[in-house]
Structure formats: structure tokens, C-alpha cells
N, C-alpha and C positions, 0 to 999 in steps of 0.2 A: 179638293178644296186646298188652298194655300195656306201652308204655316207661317205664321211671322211668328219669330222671337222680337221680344220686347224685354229688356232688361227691367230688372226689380227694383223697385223702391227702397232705396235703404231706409227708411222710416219703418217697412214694415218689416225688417233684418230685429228682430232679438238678437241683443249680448248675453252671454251667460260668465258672470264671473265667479273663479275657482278661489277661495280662501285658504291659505294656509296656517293651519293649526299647530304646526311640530314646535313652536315659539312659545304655546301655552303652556302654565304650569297642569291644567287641568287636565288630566291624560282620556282619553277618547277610545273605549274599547272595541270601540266598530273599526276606529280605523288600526293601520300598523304600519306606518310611514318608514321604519327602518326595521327587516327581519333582522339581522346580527349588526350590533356596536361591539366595536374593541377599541382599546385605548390605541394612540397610535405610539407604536413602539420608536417612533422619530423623537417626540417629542420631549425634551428633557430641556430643564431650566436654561442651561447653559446656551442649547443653541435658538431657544426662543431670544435672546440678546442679540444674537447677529443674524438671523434667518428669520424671513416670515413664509408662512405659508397661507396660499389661496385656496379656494373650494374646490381647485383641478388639481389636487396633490401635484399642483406647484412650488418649489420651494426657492426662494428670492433671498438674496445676501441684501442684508440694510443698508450697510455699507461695504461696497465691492471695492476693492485692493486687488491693485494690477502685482501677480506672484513673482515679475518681472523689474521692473522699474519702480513700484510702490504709488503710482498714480491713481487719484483718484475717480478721473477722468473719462467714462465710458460710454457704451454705446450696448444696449439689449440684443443680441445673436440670437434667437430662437429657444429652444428649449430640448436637454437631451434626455429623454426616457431612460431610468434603470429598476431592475426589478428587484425586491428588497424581500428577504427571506426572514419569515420568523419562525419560533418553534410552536409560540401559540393560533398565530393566525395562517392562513391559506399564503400564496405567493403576491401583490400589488406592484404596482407599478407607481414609480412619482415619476416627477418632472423637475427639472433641474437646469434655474434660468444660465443661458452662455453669455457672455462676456466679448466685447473685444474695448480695448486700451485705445484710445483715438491719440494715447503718444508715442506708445511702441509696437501699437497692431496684432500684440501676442492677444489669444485668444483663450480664456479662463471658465469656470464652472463655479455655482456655487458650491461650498462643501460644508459634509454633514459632519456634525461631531459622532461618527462610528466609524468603527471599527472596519472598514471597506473601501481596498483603496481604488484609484480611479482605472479605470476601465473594467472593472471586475464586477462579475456578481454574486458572487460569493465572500465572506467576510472569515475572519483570519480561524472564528471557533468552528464552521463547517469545513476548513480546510485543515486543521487538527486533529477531524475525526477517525481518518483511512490510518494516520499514525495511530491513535489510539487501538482502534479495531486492530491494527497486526500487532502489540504489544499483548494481548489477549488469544489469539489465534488468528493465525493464516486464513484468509479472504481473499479469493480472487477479485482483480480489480470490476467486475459485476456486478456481483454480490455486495461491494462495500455500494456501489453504485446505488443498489438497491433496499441497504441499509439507511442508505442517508436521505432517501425519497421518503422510508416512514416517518420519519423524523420532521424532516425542513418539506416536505412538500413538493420538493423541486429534485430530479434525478441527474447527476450531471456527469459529463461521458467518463469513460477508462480514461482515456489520455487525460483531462485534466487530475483524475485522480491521482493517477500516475506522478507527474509535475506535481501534484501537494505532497509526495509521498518523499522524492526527492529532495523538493525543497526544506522538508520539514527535515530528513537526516543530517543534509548540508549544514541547518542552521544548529540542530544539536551537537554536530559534530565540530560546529567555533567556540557554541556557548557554554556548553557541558562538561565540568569536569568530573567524568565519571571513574571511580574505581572497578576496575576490570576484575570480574572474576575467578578466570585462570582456566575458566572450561570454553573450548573454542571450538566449533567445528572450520576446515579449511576447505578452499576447492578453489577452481579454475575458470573462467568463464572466456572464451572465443569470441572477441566482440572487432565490428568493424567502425573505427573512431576517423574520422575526417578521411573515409574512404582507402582505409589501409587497415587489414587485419592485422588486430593486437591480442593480448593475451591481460586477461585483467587478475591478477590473485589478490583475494580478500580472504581476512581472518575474522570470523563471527564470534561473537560472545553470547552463548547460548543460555548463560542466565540472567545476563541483563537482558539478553534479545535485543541486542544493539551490535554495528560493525563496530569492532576494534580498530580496525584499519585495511586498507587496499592500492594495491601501487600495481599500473601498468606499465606492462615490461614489452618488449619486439620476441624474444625468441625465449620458450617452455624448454626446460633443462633441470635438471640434478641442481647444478651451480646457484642458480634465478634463485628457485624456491628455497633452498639454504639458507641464503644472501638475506632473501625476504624477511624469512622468520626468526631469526639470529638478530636484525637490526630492531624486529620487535621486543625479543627476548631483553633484549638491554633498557627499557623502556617501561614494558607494562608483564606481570608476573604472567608464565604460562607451566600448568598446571600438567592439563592435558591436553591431544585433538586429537578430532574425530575425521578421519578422510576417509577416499575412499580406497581400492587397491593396487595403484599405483606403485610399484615396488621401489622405489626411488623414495618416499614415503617412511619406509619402515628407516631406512638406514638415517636421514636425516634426525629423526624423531630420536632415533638410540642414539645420536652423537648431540643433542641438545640435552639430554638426559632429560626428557617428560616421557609422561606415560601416552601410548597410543592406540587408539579404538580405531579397529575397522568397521564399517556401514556395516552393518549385518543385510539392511535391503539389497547395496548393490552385488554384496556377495548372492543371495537369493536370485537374484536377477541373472549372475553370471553363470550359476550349476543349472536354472529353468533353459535361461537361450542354449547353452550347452548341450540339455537333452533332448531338445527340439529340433537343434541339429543332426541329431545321431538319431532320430529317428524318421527325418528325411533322407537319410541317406539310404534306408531299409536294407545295413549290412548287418544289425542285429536282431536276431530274433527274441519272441516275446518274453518268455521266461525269462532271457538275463534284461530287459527291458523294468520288468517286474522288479527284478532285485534292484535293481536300480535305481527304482525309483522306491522303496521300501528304505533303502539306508539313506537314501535325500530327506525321506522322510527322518530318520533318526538323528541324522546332521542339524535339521531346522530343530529337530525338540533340544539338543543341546545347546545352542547358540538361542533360543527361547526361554531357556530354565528360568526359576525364579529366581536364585540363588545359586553363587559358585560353587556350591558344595555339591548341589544335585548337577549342575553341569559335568565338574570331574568327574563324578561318579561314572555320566551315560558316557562321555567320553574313552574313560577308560573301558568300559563294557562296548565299546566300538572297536577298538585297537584291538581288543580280545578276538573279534572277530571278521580284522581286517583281510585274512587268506581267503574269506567264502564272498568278498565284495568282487564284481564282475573289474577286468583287471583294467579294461579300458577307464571304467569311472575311478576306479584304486589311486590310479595315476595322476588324474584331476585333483582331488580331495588332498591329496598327500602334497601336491604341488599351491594348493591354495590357502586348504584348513588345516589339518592333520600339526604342520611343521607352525602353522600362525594362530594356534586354537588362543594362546593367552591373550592377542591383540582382540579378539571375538568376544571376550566374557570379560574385558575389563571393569564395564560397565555392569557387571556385577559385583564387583569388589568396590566399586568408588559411584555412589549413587548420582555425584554430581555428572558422571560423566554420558554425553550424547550416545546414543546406541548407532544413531543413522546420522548424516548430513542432511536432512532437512531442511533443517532451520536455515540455512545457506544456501542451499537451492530455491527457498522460497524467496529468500530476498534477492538472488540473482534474478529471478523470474520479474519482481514488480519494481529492477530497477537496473532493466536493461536497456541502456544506451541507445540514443536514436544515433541510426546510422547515416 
């Protein structure tokens, strides 16, 4: 049997019409037309005078001024999406009508009264924060990363952290006139700047935890860093520093007349690589291995103490029994600690003063030059 289709009768087509309620005062517990309202953090008296906004978080300049020429004269460009961070709500997105001038053809945005300037999407107090968090402790650029997602909602890469981290010292470093403390740590950094390896020396101020200053130099010498810290010297008080054991180091330091603290880590560092050599080479056997590492052990609790009084003590109770140290290590210790124990334990006497370079190695690390 043959089908025909016959179209339907619109007469016997039902309408069904949907009413909307959300306009009434009388509130409707069956329904729930909006799960979460928040206030929109956009809106504030000021820019309700020059911007309006439509029900597509569109926002329209009332009267648009060409930022070029001052015409009034335009033409509607489309609309550019940006994503606007708060502390209380989730991440949104507006719209933001474009512009072009039909006298000079430049091309304009409307703009908000905040704090965010144009192409960004971040605004000036989330880029604030990576400086704050490393005034408080050391964060890797990750972790701040990760800091600022619980907060803002929005996680944004290393590099740009990196870039607020920079920009914000740069800009302290015009506006600020800060009084230097006098406790610095010093050090070196190997950086390669418009494709030519340089040598950057910075002086860190370990109680402000701010740089004091940093001047890139071509060629690392005796002379350079003198030069460096002497032109500081005349300038802002220096107290102490803390380097590392560079022997060029000690004599500068005595001929500036400050006091000077060696790293206690990187000395740790240089007796550990030390015995690791010596015992790849398997020319010593275990017992003086033993002793060996018995009076490393005794050297770290000296340079540990709480106090320079119990330091001297174990110190001199070492000298005491410097003939029974294995002679190969005797020679090491005498050439490193033994003759430089006072530069070890200054930092017992003078509470202001850094133990290690840290604080300097970390700011080399999160404001190290693109190359």
C-alpha cells in the first residue's frame, strides 16, 4: 500500500507559551532561575557615567573618543573578549566594544576604570603577589604559580611570573628609597646578554631582602670586584658579607675593613665532593676512610654550634688532636678551615650576619636573564 505524506494543518499546530517570572517581586520556590548572583565586581559609579553594559557582558563607551586625534566620529569594530579575575568570584569573561576613527583610522577599545592594562589579563595586585610571597620566603616560580590559583582562580605560567618578579624589583628599585642595612650577601652570576657571555656581580641586602645593587662587567678578576664594592662602599654602609670561598674574597674584604662570613653550605659542599673523590679513586683504605669522615663529622658540629664560645671550645679540642687526623684530609682542612675558622663562626658573634648565600642564589635563580 502506498504512503502519501500530507502536510499538517497549522490550525491544529498548539502554541505553548513560556512566561517569565525572574521580574516578579513574589519569589517562586519551585523555580530557581539563577543558582549563584554576585555583585559585578566591574561595576562602580564612576564607570557606569561613561560605559554601559548589555546582557552579553558587553561593555560600550557612551561616548567614544578617538585616544589619537580626539574625534568623535566612529565606526563599531566588533568586540574583543578579556578574562577578568576576582578574589571572590570564579574567572568570566566580558566583551569589550572596538572602535575605529573614520578620521584617523586608529583603532580603540572601550576602557574600564581598573586597574588592568590593555593586552593583560592580569591586573597590577595579582602581579604584586610573586614579590610579596619572596619577601616572606623563597618559592619556586611553580609553587607561586600554584599559590596564586588558590587565590585568583586562574594559574598563570613561570615566565610571566618571572616578568612580574623583574618588573616589580625594576620599579622598586626607581621608587624606593630604602636605607640599607649593612648585612649583604655577595656573588657571581655567568649570564649570556645579547649573545655574548658576561659576568653580572650583585650585592643582596639580606635584611631588607631587597638587591642593594648589581653592575655587569666582561672579564671576573681580583681588580672588577674591588672596584665593584668600593664604589658601593662610598654610597650605602657595609657592615658585613657573606660569599662564598673564593680566595680573592678574604683579601678584598680585609682591605675594605668589614667583617666577612664564609657559606658554611658551600664549604660542606667542598669537604662532601672532596671525599667522594677520594674514595673513587680506591687509594685509601677503610679505617682512615673512617677517620675521616669522623673528624668532617667534628668540623660540621664546630661550624654548627650555637654559640662562639662552644664553637672555640670544639675547635680548640680539634687542634688538640690535629697529629691523629689522616694526613691526606689534615692538609685539606688546614688549607681551608683550620687558618679561615674566624670567617666560619662570624655569624656567631654578629646575629645580623648571613651563615650561607642563599638569599642571593635565590634571587639569581628567579631573575635570570633571557638569553
Amino acid at each position: 500500500m502506498l504512503q502519501i505524506k500530507q502536510p499538517a494543518l497549522y490550525k491544529s499546530i498548539a502554541s505553548r507559551q513560556y512566561k517569565l517570572y525572574d521580574w516578579l517581586n513574589t519569589p517562586n520556590k519551585n523555580m530557581k532561575l539563577i543558582p549563584e548572583k554576585y555583585p559585578d565586581p566591574l561595576e562602580t559609579p564612576e564607570k557606569n557615567k561613561k560605559v554601559s553594559k548589555n546582557h552579553d557582558n558587553g561593555y560600550s563607551s557612551i561616548n567614544p573618543v578617538c585616544p589619537r586625534c580626539k574625534s568623535v566620529k566612529h565606526i563599531k569594530y566588533g568586540f574583543n573578549e578579556k578574562i577578568i579575575l576576582d578574589k571572590e568570584i570564579k574567572p568570566f569573561k566580558i566583551r569589550l566594544q572596538r572602535y575605529k576613527c573614520k578620521k584617523c583610522g586608529v583603532f580603540y577599545q572601550t576602557k574600564l576604570d581598573m586597574k588592568l592594562n590593555p593586552g593583560s589579563t592580569y591586573d597590577e595586585e595579582i602581579k604584586q603577589n610573586p614579590a610579596l610571597i619572596n619577601t616572606l620566603q623563597h618559592v619556586s616560580l611553580r609553587n607561586m604559580a600554584q599559590i596564586i590559583e588558590l587565590t585568583w582562580h586562574k594559574r598563570p605560567s613561570p615566565q610571566s611570573i618571572k616578568n612580574w618578579l623583574t618588573q616589580t624589583i625594576q620599579t622598586e628599585k626607581q621608587t624606593m628609597k630604602t636605607s640599607y642595612s649593612g648585612y649583604y650577601n655577595y656573588d657571581e652570576q655567568y649570564v649570556k646578554i645579547n649573545g655574548r657571555w658576561m659576568y653580572r656581580l650583585a650585592l643582596f641586602d639580606i635584611k631588607n631582602n631587597i638587591l642593594a645593587t648589581e653592575k655587569i662587567v666582561k672579564t671576573l678578576n681580583y681588580q672588577a670586584v674591588k672596584t665593584f664594592l668600593k664604589e658601593i662602599q662610598t654610597n650605602i654602609p657595609i657592615i658585613a658579607i657573606t660569599t662564598d670561598s673564593k680566595p680573592y674574597y678574604r683579601n678584598i674584604t680585609d682591605k675594605l675593613n668589614v667583617k666577612h662570613q664564609l657559606c658554611i653550605f658551600h664549604f660542606k659542599k667542598e669537604i662532601n665532593t672532596w671525599i667522594k673523590k677520594l674514595k673513587r679513586k680506591n687509594k685509601t683504605d677503610q679505617e682512615e676512610l673512617n677517620k675521616i669522615q669522623h673528624y668532617k663529622k667534628q668540623i660540621f658540629e664546630i661550624i654548627d654550634s650555637e654559640n662562639h664560645k662552644t664553637a672555640k671550645n670544639l675547635f680548640n679540642k680539634l687542634k688538640q688532636e690535629i697529629n691523629n687526623i689522616p694526613q691526606v684530609f689534615r692538609k685539606i682542612i688546614t688549607k681551608k678551615f683550620l687558618i679561615h675558622f674566624e670567617r666560619y663562626v662570624n655569624y656567631l658573634k654578629h646575629q645580623n650576619i648571613s651563615k650561607t648565600t642563599n638569599k642571593i642564589e635565590n634571587y639569581f635563580r628567579t631573575t635570570y636573564p633571557k638569553q
